[in-house]
N, C-alpha and C positions, 0 to 999 in steps of 0.2 A: 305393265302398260294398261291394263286392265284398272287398276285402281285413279291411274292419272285424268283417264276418261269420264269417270263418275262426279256427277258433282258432292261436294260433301255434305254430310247428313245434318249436323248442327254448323250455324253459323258459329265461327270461333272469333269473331274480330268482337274483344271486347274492349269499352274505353280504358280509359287509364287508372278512373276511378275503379270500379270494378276489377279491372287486376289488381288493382292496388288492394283492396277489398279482401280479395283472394286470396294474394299472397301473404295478409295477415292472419286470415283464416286457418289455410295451412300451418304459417309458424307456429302459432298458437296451441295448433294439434300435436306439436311435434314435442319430440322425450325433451329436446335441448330450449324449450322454451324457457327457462329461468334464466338461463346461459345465455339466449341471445338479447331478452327484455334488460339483462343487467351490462350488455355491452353496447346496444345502441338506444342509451336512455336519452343521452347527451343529442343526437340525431332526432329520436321522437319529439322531443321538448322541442328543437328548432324547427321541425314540421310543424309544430300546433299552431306558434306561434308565427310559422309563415300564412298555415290555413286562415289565420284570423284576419293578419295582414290583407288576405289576398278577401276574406270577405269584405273590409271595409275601403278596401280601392273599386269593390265593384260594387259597394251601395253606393245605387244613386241617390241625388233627393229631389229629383224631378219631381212629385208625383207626393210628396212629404207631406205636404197639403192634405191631398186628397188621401191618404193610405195612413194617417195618423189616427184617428178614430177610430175605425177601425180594427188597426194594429193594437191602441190599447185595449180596447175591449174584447178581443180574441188573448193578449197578452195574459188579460185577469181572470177572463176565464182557463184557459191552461193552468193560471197560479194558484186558482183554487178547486177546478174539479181535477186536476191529475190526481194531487194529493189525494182527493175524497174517495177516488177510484179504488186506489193503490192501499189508504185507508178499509174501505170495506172489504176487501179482496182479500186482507191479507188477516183482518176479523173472524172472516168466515174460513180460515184457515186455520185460525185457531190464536191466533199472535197478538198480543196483549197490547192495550191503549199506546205503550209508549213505543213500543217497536212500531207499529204501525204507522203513529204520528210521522217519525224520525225520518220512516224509509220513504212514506210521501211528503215530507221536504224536501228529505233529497233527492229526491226523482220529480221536482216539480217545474224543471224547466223544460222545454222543447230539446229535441237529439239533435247535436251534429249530423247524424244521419238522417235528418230531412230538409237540413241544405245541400248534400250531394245529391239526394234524389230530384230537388227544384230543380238543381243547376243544370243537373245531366237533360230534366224534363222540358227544360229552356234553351240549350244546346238543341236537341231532336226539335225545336220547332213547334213543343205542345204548350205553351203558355207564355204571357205576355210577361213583358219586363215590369209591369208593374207588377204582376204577383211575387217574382220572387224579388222584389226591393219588399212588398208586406210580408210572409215567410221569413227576411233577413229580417229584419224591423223588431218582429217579434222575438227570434230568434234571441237579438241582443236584447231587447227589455228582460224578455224572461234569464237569461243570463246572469245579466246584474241584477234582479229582483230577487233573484231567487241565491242568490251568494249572502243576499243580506239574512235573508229566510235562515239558511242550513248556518251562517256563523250564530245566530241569536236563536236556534229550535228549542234550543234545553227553557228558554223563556219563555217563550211561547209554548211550550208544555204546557210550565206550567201555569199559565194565565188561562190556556185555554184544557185542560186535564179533566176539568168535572164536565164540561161539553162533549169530552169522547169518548164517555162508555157505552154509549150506544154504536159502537164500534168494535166492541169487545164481547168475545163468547163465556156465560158461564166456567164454561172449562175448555181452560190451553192445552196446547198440544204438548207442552210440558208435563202439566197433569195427566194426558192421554198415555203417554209414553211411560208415567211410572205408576201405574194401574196393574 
């Protein structure tokens, strides 16, 4: 009776997204993860494809006008300093012009996981409908901008390869490791 009286220590009421979050969190951790990702592939593929669904039933385009400028000039910026980021980052780590290029392609669009945190942030009442219609906006530009980017990178290597050594160390961590 004792315990029924107290109020509880952490609020435990989390949304849906967030458990949902969780409990792939945990799966993930767990021994039988290969076992469960190879049995509900068929279920994750119609989640994505519902997620996407369900973002373009809730872009609006009130506001298209006004949040288009905008949206692409935040769009282009993401398309090229992610990569430059992810580029330098991964130089000074020791990782050679072409891995670098490769893996800031393909990290050069915006996360699914910062339309759940809009939406959740728009749900709570902290941001206006038109931010998260710019957030989506972008969202889908960098999406498809960036699918054309990672199918043609190996070209864009090498068009752009003598541009990237200023991204590359003397000596890789390959070379580090057989010293």
């Amino acid at each position: 009776k004792v315990f029924e009286l107290m109020p509880p220590l952490v609020d435990t009421e989390f949304s849906k997204e967030i458990g949902g979050l969780l409990a792939g969190l945990s799966l993930a951790s767990s021994i039988a993860n290969y076992q469960i990702i190879a049995r509900v592939k068929v279920l994750r593929d119609f989640f994505i494809v519902l997620f996407f669904v369900l973002i373009g039933i809730n872009m609006s385009f009130e506001h298209l006008g006004v949040i288009l400028p905008t949206a692409l000039i935040l769009s282009i910026s993401v398309l090229l300093l992610k990569p430059l980021i992810v580029m330098i980052l991964m130089g000074l780590l020791g990782f050679r012009k072409r891995s670098s290029f490769l893996t800031g392609i393909n990290l050069s669009q915006t996360s699914e996981f910062s339309l759940i945190v809009i939406f959740l942030v728009n749900k709570l009442g902290q941001t206006s409908n038109e931010i998260v219609e710019l957030v989506t906006l972008i969202s889908i530009i960098t999406f498809a901008l960036s699918t054309y980017l990672i199918v043609n990178s190996n070209k864009l290597y090498v068009f752009l390869s003598r541009y990237l050594k200023i991204f590359e160390r003397k000596h890789t961590s390959k070379e580090k490791i057989s010293q």
